[in-house]
C-alpha positions in Angstrom: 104.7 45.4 44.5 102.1 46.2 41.9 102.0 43.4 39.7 100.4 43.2 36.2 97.3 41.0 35.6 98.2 37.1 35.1 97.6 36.1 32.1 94.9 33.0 31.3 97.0 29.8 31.5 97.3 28.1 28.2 95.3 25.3 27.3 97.0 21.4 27.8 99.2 22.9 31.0 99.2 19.9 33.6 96.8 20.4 36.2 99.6 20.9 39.1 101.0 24.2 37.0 97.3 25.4 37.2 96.3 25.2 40.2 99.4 26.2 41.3 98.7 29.4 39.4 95.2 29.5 40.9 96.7 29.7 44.4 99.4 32.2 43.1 96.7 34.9 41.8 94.6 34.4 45.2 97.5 35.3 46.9 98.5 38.2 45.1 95.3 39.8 45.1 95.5 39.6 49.4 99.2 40.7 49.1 98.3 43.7 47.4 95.1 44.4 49.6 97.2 44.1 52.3 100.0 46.7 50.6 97.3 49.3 49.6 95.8 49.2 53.7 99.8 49.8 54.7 100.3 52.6 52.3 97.5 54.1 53.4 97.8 53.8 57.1 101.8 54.6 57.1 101.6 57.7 54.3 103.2 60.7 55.4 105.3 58.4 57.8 108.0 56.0 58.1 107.2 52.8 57.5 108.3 50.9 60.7 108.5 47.7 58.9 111.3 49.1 56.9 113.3 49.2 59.8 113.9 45.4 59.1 116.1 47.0 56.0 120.1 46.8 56.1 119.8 50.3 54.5 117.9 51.7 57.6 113.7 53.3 57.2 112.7 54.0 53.5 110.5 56.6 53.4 106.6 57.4 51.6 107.0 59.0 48.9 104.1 61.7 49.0 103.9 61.2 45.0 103.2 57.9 45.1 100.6 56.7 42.5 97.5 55.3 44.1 96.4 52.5 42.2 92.5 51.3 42.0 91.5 49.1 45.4 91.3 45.9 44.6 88.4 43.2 45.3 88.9 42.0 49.0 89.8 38.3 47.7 86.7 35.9 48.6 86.7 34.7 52.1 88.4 31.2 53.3 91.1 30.9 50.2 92.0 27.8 50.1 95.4 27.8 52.4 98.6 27.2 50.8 101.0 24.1 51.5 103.5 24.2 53.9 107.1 25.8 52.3 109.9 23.9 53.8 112.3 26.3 53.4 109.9 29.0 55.2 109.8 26.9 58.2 113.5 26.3 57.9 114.2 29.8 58.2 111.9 30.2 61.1 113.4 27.2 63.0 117.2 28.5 62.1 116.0 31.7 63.6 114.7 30.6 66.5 118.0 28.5 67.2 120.6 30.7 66.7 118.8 33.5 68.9 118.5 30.8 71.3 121.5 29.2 71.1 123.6 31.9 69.6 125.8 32.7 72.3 127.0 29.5 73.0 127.2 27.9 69.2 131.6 27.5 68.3 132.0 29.7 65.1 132.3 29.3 62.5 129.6 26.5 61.9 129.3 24.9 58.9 125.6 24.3 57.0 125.5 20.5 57.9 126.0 21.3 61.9 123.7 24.1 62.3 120.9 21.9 60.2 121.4 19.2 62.4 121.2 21.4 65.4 118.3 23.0 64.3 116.3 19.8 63.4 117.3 18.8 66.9 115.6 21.9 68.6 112.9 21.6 65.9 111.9 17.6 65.5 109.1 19.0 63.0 111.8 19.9 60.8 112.5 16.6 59.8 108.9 16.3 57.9 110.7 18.3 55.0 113.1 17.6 52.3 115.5 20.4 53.8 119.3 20.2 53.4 122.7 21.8 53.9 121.7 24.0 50.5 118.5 25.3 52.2 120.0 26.4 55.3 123.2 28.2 53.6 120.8 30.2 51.5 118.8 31.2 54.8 121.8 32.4 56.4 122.5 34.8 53.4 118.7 36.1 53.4 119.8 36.7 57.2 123.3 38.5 56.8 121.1 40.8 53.2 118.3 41.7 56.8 120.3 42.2 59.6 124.4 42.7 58.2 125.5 43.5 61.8 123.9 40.5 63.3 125.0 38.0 60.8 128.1 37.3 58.7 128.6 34.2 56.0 131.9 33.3 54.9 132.5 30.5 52.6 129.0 29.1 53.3 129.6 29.0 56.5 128.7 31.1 59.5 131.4 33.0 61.1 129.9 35.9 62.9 126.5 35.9 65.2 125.1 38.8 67.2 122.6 36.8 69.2 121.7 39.9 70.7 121.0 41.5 67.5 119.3 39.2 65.8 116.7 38.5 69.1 116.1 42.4 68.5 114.9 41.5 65.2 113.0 38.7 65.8 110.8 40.8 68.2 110.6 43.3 65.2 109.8 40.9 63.0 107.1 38.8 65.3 105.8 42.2 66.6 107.3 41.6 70.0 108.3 44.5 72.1 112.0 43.9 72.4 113.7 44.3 75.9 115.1 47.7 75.4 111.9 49.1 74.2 110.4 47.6 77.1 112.7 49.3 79.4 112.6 52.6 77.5 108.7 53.0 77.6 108.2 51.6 81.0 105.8 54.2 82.7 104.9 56.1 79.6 101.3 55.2 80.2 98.4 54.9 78.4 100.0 56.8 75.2 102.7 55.0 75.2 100.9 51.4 75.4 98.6 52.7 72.4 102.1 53.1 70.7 103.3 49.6 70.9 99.9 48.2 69.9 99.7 50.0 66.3 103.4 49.5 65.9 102.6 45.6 66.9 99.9 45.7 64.3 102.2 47.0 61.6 104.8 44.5 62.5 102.0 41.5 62.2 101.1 42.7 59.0 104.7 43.2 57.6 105.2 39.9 58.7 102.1 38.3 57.1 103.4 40.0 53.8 107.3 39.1 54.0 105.6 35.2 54.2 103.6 35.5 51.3 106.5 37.2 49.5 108.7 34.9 50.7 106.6 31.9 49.2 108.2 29.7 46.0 106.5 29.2 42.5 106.4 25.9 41.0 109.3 26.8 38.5 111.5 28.5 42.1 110.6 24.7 43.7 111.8 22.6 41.2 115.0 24.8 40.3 115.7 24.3 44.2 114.9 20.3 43.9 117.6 20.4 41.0 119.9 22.2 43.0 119.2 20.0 46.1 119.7 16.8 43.6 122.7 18.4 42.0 124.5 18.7 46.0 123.1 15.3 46.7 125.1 13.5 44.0 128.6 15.5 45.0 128.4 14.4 48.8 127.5 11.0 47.4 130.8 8.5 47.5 131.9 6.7 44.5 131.1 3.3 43.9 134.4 2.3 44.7 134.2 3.9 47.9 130.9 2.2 48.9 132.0 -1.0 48.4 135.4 -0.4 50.3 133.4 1.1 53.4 131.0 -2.5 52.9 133.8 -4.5 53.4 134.9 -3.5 56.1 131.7 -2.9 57.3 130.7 -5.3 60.3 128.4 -8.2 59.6 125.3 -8.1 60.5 125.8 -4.3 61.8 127.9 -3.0 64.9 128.4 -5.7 67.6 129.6 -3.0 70.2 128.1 -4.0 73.5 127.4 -1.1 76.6 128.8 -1.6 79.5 126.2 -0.4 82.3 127.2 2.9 83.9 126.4 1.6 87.0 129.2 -1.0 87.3 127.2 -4.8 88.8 124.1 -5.8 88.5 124.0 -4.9 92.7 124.4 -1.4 92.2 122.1 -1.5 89.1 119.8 -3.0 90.2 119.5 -0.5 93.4 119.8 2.4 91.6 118.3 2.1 88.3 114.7 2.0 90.6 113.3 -1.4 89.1 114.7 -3.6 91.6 116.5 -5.6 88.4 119.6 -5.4 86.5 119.3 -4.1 83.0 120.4 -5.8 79.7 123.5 -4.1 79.6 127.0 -5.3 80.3 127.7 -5.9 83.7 131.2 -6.3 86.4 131.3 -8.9 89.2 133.9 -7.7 92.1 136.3 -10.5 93.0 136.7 -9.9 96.6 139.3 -12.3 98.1 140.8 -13.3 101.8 143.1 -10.7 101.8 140.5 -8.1 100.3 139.7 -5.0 102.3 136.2 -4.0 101.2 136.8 0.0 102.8 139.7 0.8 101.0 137.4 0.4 97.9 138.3 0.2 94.0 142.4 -0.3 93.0 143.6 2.5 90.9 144.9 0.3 88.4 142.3 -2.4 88.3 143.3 -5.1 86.0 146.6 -3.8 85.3 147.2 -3.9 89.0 150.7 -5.2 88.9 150.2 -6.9 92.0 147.1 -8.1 92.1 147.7 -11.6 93.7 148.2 -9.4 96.8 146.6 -6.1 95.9 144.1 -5.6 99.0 141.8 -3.2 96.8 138.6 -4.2 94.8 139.5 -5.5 91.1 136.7 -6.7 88.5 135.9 -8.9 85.9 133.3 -9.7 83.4 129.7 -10.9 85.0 129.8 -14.7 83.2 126.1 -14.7 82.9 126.4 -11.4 80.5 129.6 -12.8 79.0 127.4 -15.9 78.0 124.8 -14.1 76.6 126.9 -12.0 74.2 128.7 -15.5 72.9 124.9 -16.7 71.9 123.7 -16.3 68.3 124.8 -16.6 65.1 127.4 -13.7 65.1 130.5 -14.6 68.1 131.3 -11.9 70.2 133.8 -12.7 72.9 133.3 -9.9 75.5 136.9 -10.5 76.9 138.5 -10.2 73.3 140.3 -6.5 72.2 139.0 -6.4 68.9 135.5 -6.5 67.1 134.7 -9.0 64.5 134.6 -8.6 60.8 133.0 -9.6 58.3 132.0 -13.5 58.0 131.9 -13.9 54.3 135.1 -11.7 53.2 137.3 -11.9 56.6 139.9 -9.3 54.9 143.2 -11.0 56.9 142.3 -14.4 55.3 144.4 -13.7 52.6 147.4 -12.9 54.5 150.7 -14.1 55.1 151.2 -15.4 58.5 152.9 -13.2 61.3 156.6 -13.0 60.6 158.9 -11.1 62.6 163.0 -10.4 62.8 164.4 -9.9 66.6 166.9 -7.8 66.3 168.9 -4.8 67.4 167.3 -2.1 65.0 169.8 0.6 65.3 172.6 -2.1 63.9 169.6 -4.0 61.3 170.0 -4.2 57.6 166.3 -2.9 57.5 167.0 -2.0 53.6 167.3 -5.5 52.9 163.3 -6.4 54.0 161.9 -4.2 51.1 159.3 -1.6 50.7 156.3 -1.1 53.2 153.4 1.2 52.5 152.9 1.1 56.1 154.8 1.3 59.0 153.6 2.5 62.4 156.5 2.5 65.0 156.2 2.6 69.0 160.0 3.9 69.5 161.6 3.7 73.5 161.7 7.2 74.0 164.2 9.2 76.7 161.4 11.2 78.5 163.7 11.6 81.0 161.3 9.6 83.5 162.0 5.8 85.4 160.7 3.1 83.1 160.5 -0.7 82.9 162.5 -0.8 79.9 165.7 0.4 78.0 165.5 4.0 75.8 167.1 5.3 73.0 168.7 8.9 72.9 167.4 11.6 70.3 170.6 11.1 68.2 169.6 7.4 68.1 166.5 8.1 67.3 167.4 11.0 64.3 170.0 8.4 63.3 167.2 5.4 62.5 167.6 4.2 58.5 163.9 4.7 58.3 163.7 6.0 55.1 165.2 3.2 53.1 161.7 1.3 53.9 159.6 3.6 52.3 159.1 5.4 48.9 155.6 6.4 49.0 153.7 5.4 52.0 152.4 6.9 55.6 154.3 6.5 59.0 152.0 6.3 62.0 154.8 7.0 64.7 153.7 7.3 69.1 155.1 10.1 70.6 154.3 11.4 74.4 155.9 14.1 76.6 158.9 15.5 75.9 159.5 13.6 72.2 156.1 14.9 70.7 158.5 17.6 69.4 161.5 15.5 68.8 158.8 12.9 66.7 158.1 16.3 64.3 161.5 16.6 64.0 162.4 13.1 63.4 159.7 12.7 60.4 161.4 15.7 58.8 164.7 13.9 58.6 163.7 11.0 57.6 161.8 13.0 54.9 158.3 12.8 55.8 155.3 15.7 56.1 153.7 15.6 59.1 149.8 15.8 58.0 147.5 14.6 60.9 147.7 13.3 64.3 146.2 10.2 65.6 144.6 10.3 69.4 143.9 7.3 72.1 142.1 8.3 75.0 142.8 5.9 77.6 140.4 3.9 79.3 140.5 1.1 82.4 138.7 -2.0 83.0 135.4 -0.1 84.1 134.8 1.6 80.7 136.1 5.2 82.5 139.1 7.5 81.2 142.1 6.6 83.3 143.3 9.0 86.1 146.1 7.0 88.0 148.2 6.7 85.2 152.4 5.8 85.7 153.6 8.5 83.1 153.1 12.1 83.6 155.8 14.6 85.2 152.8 17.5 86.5 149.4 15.6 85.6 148.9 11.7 84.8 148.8 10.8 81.3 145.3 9.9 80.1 146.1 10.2 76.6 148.9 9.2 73.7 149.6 10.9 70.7 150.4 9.2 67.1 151.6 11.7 64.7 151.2 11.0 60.8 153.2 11.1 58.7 153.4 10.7 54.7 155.8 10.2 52.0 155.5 10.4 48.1 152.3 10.5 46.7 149.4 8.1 48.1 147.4 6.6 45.0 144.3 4.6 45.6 145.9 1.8 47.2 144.8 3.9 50.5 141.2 4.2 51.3 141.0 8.0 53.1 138.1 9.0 55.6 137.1 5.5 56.5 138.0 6.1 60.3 138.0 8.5 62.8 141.3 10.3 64.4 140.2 9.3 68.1 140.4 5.9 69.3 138.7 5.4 72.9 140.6 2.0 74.4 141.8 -0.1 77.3 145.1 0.3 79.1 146.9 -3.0 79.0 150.2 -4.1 79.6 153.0 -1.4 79.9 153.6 0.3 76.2 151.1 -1.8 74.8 148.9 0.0 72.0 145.4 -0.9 71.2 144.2 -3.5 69.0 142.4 -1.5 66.6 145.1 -0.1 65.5 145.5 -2.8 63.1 142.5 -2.9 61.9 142.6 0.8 61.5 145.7 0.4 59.1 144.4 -2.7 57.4 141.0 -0.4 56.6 143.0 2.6 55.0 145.6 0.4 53.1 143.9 -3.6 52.0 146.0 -5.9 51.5 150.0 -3.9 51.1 152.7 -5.2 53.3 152.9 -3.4 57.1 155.6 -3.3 58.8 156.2 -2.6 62.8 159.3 -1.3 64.4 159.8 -1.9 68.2 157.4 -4.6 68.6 157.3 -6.9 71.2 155.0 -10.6 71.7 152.1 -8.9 71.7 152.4 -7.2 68.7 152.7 -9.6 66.6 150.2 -10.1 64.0 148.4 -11.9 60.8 149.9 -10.1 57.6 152.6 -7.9 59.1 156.3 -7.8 60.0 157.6 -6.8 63.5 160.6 -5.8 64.2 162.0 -5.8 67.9 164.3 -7.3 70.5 162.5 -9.3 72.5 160.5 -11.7 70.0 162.4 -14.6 70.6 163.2 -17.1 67.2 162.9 -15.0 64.0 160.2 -16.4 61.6 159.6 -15.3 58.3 156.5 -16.4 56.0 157.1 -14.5 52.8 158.9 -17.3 50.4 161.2 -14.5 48.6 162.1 -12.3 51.8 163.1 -15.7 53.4 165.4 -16.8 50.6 166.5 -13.0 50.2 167.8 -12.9 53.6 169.4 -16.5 53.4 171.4 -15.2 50.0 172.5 -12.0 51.7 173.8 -13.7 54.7 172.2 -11.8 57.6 170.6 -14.9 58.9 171.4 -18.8 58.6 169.2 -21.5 57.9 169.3 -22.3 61.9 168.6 -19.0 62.8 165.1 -19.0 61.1 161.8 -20.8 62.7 159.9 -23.4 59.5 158.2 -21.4 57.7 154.4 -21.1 58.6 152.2 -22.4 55.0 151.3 -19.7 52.9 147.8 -18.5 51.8 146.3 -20.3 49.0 145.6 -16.6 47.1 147.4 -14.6 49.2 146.5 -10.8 48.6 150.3 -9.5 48.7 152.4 -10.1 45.6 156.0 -10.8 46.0 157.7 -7.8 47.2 154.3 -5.8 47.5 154.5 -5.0 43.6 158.1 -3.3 43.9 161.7 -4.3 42.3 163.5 -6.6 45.0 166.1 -4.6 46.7 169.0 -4.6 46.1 172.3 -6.4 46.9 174.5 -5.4 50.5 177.6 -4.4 49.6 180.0 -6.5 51.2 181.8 -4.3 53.3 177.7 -3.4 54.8 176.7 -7.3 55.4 176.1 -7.9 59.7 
C-alpha cells in the first residue's frame, strides 16, 4: 500500500484535476497512517480483516520493512464527495442480505437496481445504472465466492446467510454465531470482541478510501455508462412507431374504485365521501332479492331479465364526468382511444367479410395475409352453445396457402392447447410465444364462476404464436406485452385489444380472421365465418377476383362500402395476385 510521493501537478492542468489531486494526496497520507497503526497493532498476528479474503487470513510477514511514520495529516481535511457507486454497493448489500432469501434467481442488473433504489430512495440522487450494479456484484462474488455467484451479468446464486456473516465482519458487528459461541465467556471474552470490532472499523474505513475513484476511474465509468446508455436506446424508427401508437394526450385508463359504489366507498374509505374514482350503481329490481347478494355472472348473466341476484352498471354521474374534456372517453366502450391527429385505422379498407363453410372455402383465392389470428370451435369434449370441429378437421384446415411469411395468433384451451402445437407444425409454423388473457367480470375482478373448466373454472385463455418465413420490418416487435387483463363478454368472444394489439405490431398489412362471428368484424380486416350473414367485400381487386373465379355472383355480394382516399394497403398487400382455380377445384 506504500505509495511513491505524487509528483507536483503540471502547470495549466484545469483546476478540477487539481484539486482533485489535492484531495487524493490528503487521503493517501491518512490511508497510510491508518496502514502503519494496523501493521503495528496486528504484527506477529493474523490480520482479522483479512478474513474478508476469498483466499482465507494472509499472514504478517515478520520481515516486513517498516517504512518512516508519516505526518498525522492536518486535522478536519476537507471531506470528500459522495461516490455513487460506494453507496450503491452499500445499498446492494444491505438488500440482498435483507431480501436475499426471498429474491427469484437469477436477477438480472436492471431488477435488482430497481429493487434496491426502492429499499434505498437515496439512491436515486446518483447517476447509478444497470453497469454500476453488475460491477458490484462481481467485487461481491472476488470477497465472498461462496456467498455470491455472477453468471452472464446476472446473479444466479445468493447465500443470504453468508453474505449477512460478512456484513457483520465488514461493519464490525458480532455476527449471530459468534454471539452464540461467546455467550458467557465473560469479561475476556467481551474485551475480545471490542478490539476485533476496532480492527474491523478500521479495515472498513480503509477498504472506503481504497475503494474511492480518481478523476480519470470517474470519467472512464461515465463513458462506459454513456456507451450502455446509447445500446438500450431504440432506434429512431422505433421511437416514432411506439409515438404513434402512443395515446394522445397520455393514458386515458380510468380506476375503477375497489370498493364497488360510492355507498360502500364512501363508508369505508373513512371520509364520509366517495372518491374520484370509477364507481357501480346496483340495479335492484321487483323481482330482486337483496340476501342472495351479487350474480356470479353479472353482466353476462344470461338471464338477467329474471336473474333475482344483484347485477351492476356504470354510476352515470362518473360515466359523465369521464365523457368531459377535450379527449372522449366512453367508459362503457371496449377499447381505448388513439391518437387524434394520426388515427392509424383511418386509412383502412372498410370491414369485409366472406360467410362461409371454411373447411369447403377456396381460402387460396383471398391472397396473402401477414396476419391471421384464428378462434377455431374446438372438441373439448365438454357441452357448448355452438357446433365443433374434430382434430382431423382441424389438422386438415388449408391454412397454409394464406401465408408465406407472416405470424398466426391461434386460441387454444383445455384439451386442444396440445392439439394447437401440433396443428401449427402441420401447417408449417414455429411455435415462438404464447399470448395470455386473464379474465375479468363487470366489477374489474378475475372471474371465478366461469362455464368451461372440467376440475377448476377457466379464468384464463391461451393464444399460441406462431410464425412463418422470415418477419422483416413490416412488424414492430416489443411494443406490447404478452398478458392482456379483459372483460368476459358474450360466449367465445375475445377481447377488443386484440386488434389493436395486431394493428400495433403489423401497421397497415392486410389481417385476416378465421371463425369470426358479428362481433368480430372490423375496420381494415377480413373475417371469415358462418354466421356473418351477406358477404361484403371492400377491396376493389379481391371483389373482381372472386367475381372472375366464380365462387360468388354479383347477387351474392353486399355494394361495396367506398374506399379510403389513401388507403394504406396496396392491392394485394404488395404480393403477385393468386393464381387461377383450376377448374375441376372451383365451389
Amino acid at each position: 500500500l506504500a505509495r511513491s510521493p505524487a509528483k507536483a501537478p503540471q502547470q495549466g492542468l484545469p483546476r478540477v484535476f487539481m484539486e482533485d489531486l489535492a484531495v487524493l494526496q490528503r487521503e493517501h497520507a491518512a490511508l497510510r497512517h491508518r496502514v502503519l497503526r494496523l501493521l503495528e497493532s496486528c504484527a506477529g498476528e493474523l490480520v482479522h480483516g483479512a478474513q474478508l479474503s476469498p483466499h482465507g487470513p494472509l499472514p504478517v510477514s515478520p520481515h516486513l520493512p517498516q517504512p518512516p511514520r508519516a505526518p498525522l495529516p492536518p486535522r478536519g481535511p476537507i471531506p470528500p464527495a459522495p461516490d455513487p457507486h460506494a453507496e450503491l454497493q452499500r445499498g446492494l448489500l444491505d438488500f440482498l442480505v435483507v431480501r436475499g432469501a426471498t429474491l427469484a434467481l437469477p436477477a438480472s442488473a436492471a431488477a435488482l437496481l430497481s429493487l434496491t433504489v426502492e429499499r434505498h430512495p437515496e439512491l436515486s440522487r446518483y447517476e447509478v445504472g444497470a453497469g454500476n450494479v453488475t460491477r458490484a456484484l462481481f467485487e461481491l462474488q472476488n470477497l465472498v465466492p461462496a456467498a455470491v455467484r455472477v453468471e452472464q451479468g446476472e446473479l444466479a446464486f445468493l447465500d443470504a446467510t453468508a453474505l449477512s456473516a460478512f456484513q457483520d465482519r465488514l461493519l464490525g458487528r458480532p455476527s449471530a454465531g459468534a454471539s452464540a459461541g461467546t455467550a458467557g465467556g465473560g469479561d475476556k471474552g467481551g474485551r475480545k470482541r471490542t478490539a476485533t470490532a476496532a480492527h474491523d472499523s478500521e479495515l472498513a474505513a480503509v477498504m472506503d478510501l481504497v475503494g474511492t475513484k480518481s478523476a480519470k476511474e470517474k470519467e472512464r465509468q461515465e463513458q462506459a455508462d454513456e456507451l450502455l446508455e446509447l445500446l438500450h436506446k431504440p432506434t429512431a424508427r422505433q421511437a416514432s412507431e411506439t409515438d404513434r401508437f402512443r395515446t394522445a394526450g397520455g393514458s386515458k385508463l380510468q380506476e375503477f374504485c375497489r370498493h364497488g359504489t360510492k355507498e360502500d366507498c364512501a363508508r369505508l374509505n373513512g371520509t364520509g365521501m366517495p372518491c374520484g374514482h370509477i364507481h357501480f350503481r346496483r340495479i335492484i329490481k321487483p323481482h330482486t332479492d337483496v340476501s342472495l347478494g351479487d350474480c356470479s355472472y353479472l353482466d353476462t348473466c344470461r338471464h338477467m331479465a329474471t336473474c333475482r341476484f344483484i347485477h351492476y352498471e356504470v354510476d352515470h354521474t362518473d360515466a359523465q364526468r369521464m365523457r368531459q374534456g377535450s379527449a372522449q372517453l366512453d367508459p362503457f366502450a371496449r377499447t381505448a382511444t388513439n391518437r387524434v391527429d394520426d388515427d392509424p385505422f383511418s386509412r383502412h379498407y372498410e370491414s369485409q367479410f366472406v360467410n362461409c363453410d371454411i373447411r369447403t372455402f377456396p381460402m387460396q383465392t383471398l391472397g396473402k395475409f401477414p396476419v391471421i389470428m384464428a378462434d377455431p370451435p374446438w372438441d373439448i369434449h365438454m357441452e357448448l352453445p355452438y357446433g365443433t370441429m374434430s382434430d382431423d378437421e382441424m389438422r386438415r384446415m388449408n391454412v397454409q396457402v394464406l401465408q408465406d411469411d407472416g405470424v398466426l395468433f391461434l386460441w387454444v384451451t383445455g384439451r386442444a392447447m396440445e392439439l394447437g402445437r401440433e396443428c401449427l407444425e402441420i401447417w408449417g409454423y414455429r411455435f415462438v410465444q404464447e399470448l395470455l388473457w386473464v379474465k375479468t367480470n363487470q366489477l374489474q375482478r378475475i372471474i371465478r364462476t366461469g362455464r368451461t373448466g372440467h376440475w377448476i373454472n377457466h379464468s384464463k385463455e391461451h393464444c399460441l404464436i406462431g410464425v412463418k418465413g422470415d418477419l422483416d420490418d413490416r412488424f414492430n416487435q416489443n411494443l406490447d406485452c404478452d398478458v392482456i387483463c379483459a372483460e368476459v363478454r358474450e360466449t367465445s368472444r375475445k377481447p377488443d385489444e386484440m386488434y389493436d394489439l395486431l394493428e400495433r405490431l403489423a401497421p397497415g398489412q392486410r389481417k385476416l380472421e378465421l371463425f369470426g362471428r358479428p362481433h368480430n368484424v372490423h375496420k381494415g380486416w377480413t373475417t371469415l365465418g358462418n354466421q356473418l350473414g351477406k358477404t361484403q367485400i371492400a377491396e376493389p381487386w379481391l371483389r373482381q377476383h372472386l367475381l372472375d373465379e366464380g365462387v360468388f355472383e354479383p347477387q351474392d355480394l353486399a355494394p361495396m362500402p367506398t374506399p379510403p382516399r389513401d388507403p394504406l394497403v396496396p392491392p394485394w398487400g404488395g404480393h403477385d395476385p393468386p393464381e387461377r382455380l383450376p377448374r375441376e377445384g372451383m365451389q
